[in-house]
N, C-alpha and C positions, 0 to 999 in steps of 0.2 A: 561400947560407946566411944571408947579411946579410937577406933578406926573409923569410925565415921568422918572427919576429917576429912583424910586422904581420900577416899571412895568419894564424897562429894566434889573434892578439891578437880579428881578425873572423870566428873561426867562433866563438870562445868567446863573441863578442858575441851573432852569431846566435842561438848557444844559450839565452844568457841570456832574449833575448825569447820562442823560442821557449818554454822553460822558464813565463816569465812570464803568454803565451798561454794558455799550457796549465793554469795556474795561476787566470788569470781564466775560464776557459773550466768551469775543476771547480769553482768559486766558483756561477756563472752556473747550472750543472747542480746545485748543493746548493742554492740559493737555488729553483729550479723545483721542485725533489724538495719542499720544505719547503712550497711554494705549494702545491702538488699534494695534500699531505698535509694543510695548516689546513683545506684546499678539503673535503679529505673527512672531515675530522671535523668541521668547519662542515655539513656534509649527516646525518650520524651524528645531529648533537645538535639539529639543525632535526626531522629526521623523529622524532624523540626525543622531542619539544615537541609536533609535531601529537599523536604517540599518547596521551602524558600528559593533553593537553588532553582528548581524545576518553575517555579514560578516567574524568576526573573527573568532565566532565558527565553520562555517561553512567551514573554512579556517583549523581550527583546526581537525576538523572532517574528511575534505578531503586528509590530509596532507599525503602523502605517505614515506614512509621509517623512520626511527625513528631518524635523525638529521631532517629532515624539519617539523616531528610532534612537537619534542623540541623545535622547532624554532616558531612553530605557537603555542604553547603553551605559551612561554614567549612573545608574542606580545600581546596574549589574559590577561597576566597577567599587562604586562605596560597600556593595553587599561583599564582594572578593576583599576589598583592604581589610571589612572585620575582623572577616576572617581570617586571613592571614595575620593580624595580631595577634588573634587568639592561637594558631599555631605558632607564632616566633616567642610569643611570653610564653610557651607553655601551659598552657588555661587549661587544657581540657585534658581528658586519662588519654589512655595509651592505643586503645583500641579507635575511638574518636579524633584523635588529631590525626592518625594514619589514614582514617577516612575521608578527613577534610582536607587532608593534606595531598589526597591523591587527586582527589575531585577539583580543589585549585589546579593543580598542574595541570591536569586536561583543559581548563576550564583556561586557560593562560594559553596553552598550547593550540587551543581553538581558535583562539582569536588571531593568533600567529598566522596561522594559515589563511587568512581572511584580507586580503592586500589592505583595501581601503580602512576596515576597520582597527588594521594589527599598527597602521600609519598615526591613526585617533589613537588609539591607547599609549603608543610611542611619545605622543603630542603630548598627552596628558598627565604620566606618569616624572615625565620631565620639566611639567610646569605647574602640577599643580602638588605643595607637601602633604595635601590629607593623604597620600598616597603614597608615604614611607614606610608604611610595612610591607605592601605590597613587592614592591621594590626592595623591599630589603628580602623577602618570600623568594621573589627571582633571581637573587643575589645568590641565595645560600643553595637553592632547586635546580639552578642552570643547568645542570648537565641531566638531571631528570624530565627538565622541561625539553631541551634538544633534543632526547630520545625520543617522546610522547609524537614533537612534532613529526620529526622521521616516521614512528611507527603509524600517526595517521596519513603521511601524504601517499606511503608503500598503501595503505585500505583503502584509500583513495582511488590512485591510480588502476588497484584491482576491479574495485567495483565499477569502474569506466569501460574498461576492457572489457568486461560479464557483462556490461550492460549494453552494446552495440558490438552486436557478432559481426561474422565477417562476413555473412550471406543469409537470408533467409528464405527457406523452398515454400511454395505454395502451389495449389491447386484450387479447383475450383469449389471442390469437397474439404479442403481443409481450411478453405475461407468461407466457409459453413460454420465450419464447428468454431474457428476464431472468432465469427460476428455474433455464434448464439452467445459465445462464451462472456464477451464482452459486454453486450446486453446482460446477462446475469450479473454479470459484476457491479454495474450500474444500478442494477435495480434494486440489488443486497444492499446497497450501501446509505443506509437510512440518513447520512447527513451530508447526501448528493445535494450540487450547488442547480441548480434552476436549469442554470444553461445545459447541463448534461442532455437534456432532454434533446437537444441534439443531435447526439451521439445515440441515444437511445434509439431515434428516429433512419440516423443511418444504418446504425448496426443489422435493426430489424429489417433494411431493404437491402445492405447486403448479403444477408444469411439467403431471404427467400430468393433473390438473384444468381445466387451458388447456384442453388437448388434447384429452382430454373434450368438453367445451364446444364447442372449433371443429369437430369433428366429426358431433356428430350434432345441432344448432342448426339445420340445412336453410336454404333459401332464404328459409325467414317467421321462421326464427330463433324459433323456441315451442319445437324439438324437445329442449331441454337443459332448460325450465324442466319445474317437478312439474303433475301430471295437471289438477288446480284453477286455477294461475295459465293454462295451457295452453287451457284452456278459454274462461276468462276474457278472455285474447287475440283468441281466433277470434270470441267475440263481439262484442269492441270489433272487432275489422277489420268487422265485417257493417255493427253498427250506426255507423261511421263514412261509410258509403259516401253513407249519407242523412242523417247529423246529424254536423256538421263540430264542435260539442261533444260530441258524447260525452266521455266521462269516463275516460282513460288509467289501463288498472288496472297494480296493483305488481306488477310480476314477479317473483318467487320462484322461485328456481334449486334443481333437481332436487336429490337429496344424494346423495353421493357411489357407495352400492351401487347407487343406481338409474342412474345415468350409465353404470357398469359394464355393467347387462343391458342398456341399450341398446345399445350399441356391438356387442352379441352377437346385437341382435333387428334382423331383415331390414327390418323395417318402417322402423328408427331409420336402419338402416345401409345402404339403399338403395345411397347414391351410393358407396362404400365397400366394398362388402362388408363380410359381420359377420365381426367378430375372434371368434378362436378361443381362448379362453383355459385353459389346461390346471387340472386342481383346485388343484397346486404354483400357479400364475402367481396363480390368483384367491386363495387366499389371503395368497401376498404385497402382494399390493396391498390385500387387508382389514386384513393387520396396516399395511400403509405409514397406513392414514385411522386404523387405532387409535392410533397411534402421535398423529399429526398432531393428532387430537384432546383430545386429553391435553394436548398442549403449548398447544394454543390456549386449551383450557378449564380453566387450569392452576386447580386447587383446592389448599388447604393440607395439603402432603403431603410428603414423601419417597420417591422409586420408583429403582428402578433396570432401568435399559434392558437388555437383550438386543440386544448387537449382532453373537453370531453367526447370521450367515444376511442380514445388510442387505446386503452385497454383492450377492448375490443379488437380491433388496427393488431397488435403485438400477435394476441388469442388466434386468430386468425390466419397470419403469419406461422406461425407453429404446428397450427393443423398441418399447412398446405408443405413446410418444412419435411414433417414426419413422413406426409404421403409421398414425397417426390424421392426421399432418401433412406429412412428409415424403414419406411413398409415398401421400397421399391426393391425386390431381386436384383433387378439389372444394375443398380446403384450401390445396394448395400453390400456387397461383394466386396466394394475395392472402400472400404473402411478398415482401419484395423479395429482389432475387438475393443481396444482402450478408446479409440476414437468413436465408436457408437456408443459404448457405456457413458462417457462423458456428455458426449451429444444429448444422450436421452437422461442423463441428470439434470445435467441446467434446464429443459425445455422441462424437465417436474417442478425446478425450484421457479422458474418464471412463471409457470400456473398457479400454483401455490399463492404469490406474491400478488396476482394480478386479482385471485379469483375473490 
């Protein structure tokens, strides 16, 4: 009985620590809980910030008529001063002000590059004070911001250069595949604006015109020009043979109903056989060249298109495309194999789309 004492005296202590453990142990667990949680409301108000951002410019960028651009430009700049407070007091953890802090800079660097606009912010930042931290953001970034602009004028300049070659080759076969290709692009593009139909409209009479053309042109290549230059031609070949001057006459290319009947006359369509074109077929393709012609030879007017039955019109177009180049031997030869495979992708994804 006399040790019972002590032996109680040490479980009570046990317990204490154990008690203690368990104490530092729910501390250590509300401390992680609490990390866990800054952690994802720090993610909340990060992804919060891109979208804002993304919204203002976007806001800025859309803004129509020059009081509602002024007006979305100074909201885009109240939206930058917050932020920029929030980076010069420190407000945010470390992974997040490095985020916003770099997306200001661009976002600062952007507008630099913008004459008229960089002129407005310059205006602004100097006369109006909600706009000292911003200023004070540029104050302490300068030299991050001078590199950003430097590194976009150098992307700049690139993609100018990429963007207008020094030359581009064409044929009469690869402004085939350019106009079908076009046409697909257009027709893929579900939040095409109105007027494209346009372009749709030309695209599809320049493709079958290629086509045309590479088809019944023959080996001396006379066979698509009109009955006169044609002539014209077989002359200069004769008188070449013995006078190495002769005088290169101008070619002048058939117009469009006439390329039609050839394609249909055996004489044109030798190598090919003649296409058989139904009264439906030939008239959609007279209205595709009325059409086309209108818009090339546009006079001062106001029209409105009829666009049921172009589906049709395009459908059409495609057949006679395929016959004249794709199922043609004498044609399909001088394709390269990337240029038929392409070719005959788009003209699946434009059936697809139409049917």
């Amino acid at each position: 009985m006399g040790n019972e004492g002590p032996a109680w005296e040490a479980v009570a202590a046990v317990g204490q620590i154990i008690a203690a453990a368990a104490a530092v142990i729910g501390l250590v667990f509300v401390g992680l809980q609490v990390r866990a949680a800054k952690r994802a409301t720090d993610l909340r108000n990060l992804q919060g910030f891109v979208n804002s951002t993304i919204e203002r410019e976007n806001a800025f960028l859309n803004a129509e008529g020059n009081h509602k651009k002024e007006q979305a430009f100074v909201e885009l700049l109240n939206f930058l001063e917050i932020n920029a407070a929030a980076v010069n007091g420190n407000l945010l953890p470390s992974v997040s002000r490095k985020i916003v802090r770099d997306s200001l800079i661009n976002s600062v660097a952007a507008i630099q590059l913008e004459p008229f606009w960089a002129a407005q912010f310059v205006n602004a930042i100097r006369t109006v004070a909600t706009f000292e931290e911003l200023v004070r953001f540029m104050s302490t970034h300068k030299n991050q911001i001078a590199a950003t602009v430097k590194m976009l004028q150098q992307s700049k300049r690139s993609i100018d250069k990429l963007s207008i070659p020094a030359s581009v080759e064409f044929n009469e076969l690869s402004d085939v595949c350019a106009s079908v290709h076009l046409l697909s692009a257009l027709l893929r593009n579900p939040t095409h604006n109105i007027f494209d139909w346009k372009w749709i409209i030309l695209a599809t009479h320049s493709a079958v015109q290629g086509a045309l053309v590479s088809a019944v042109s023959g080996t001396a290549g006379i066979g698509s020009l009109d009955k006169k230059s044609a002539k014209e031609m077989l002359a200069w070949f004769e008188e070449s043979r013995t006078s190495p001057n002769a005088e290169y006459p101008r070619e002048r290319l058939a117009d469009f109903s006439s390329l039609l009947k050839r394609i249909q006359d055996e004489h044109y369509a030798a190598s090919f056989g003649t296409v058989h074109l139904s009264e439906t077929e030939l008239s959609q393709m007279n209205k595709l060249h009325h059409l086309r012609c209108n818009f090339s030879h546009f006079i001062k007017m106001t029209w409105i298109i009829e666009l049921d039955g172009i589906a049709g019109v395009i459908l059409t177009a495609l057949k006679l495309i395929e016959i004249l180049t794709l199922n043609n031997d004498s044609v399909r030869y001088r394709f390269e194999d990337e240029q038929a495979e392409a070719l005959q992708l788009d003209i699946a994804t434009i059936r697809t789309l139409l049917k």
